[in-house]
C-alpha positions in Angstrom: -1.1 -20.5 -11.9 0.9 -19.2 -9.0 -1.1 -18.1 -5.9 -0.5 -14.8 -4.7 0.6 -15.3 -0.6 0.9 -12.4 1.6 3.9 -10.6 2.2 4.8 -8.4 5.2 6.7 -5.2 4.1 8.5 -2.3 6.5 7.0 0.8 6.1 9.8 3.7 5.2 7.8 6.3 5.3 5.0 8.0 5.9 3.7 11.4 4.3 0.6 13.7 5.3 -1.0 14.8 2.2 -3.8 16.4 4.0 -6.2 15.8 7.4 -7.9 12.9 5.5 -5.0 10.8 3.1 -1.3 10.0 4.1 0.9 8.5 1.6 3.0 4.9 3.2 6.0 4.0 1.6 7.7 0.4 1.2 9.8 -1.5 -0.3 9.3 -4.2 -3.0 11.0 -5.0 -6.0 8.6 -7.3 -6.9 5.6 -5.2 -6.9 8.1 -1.9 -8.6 8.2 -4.4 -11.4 5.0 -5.5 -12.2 3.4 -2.3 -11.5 0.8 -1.2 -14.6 -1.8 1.8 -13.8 -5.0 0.4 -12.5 -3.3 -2.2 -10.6 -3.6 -2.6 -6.5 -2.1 -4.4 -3.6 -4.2 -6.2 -0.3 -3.4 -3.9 2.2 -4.0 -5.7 5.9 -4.6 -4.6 9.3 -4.7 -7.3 11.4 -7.9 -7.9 13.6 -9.4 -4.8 11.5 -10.0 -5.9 7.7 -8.2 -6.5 4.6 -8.9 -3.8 1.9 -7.5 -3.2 -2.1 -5.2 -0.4 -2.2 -4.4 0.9 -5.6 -0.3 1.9 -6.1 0.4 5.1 -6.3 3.8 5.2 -7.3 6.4 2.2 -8.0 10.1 3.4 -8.7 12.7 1.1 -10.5 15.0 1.0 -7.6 11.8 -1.5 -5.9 10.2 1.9 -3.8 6.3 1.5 -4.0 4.0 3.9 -2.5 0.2 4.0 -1.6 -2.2 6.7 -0.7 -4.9 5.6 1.8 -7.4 8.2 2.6 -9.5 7.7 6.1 -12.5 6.2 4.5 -13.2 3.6 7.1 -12.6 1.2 9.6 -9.4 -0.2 8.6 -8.2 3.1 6.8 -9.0 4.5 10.0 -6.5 2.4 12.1 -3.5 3.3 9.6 -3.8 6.9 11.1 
């Protein structure tokens, strides 16, 4: 079995859905392909914490986006 290593992805965007959750956008082709509902990604703030991230929305053409709300200390840091 294959073990998962991390990958560092550009972020394209980055929407305010409200005071408390912004939605990151990203690219991976990967990730687009294997995407099934219920499914999440590591997201990684270095020198903060590590935290699962479930994907929002994955797009054939490889865009994948996540909605992080500020629930905590790493969440925090995205702001």
């Amino acid at each position: 079995m294959p073990i998962n290593r991390p990958t560092l992805h550009k972020i394209e965007a980055i929407k305010t859905e409200n005071e408390e959750v912004k939605t990151f956008k990203f690219r991976s082709s990967e990730l687009a392909k294997k995407n099934e509902p219920g499914q999440f990604v590591m997201l990684w703030d270095p020198g903060i914490e590590e935290i699962p991230i479930s994907i929002a929305n994955a797009s054939p053409k490889g865009e994948v986006e996540v909605a992080v709300a500020d629930v905590g200390d790493c969440t925090h840091s995205l702001r």
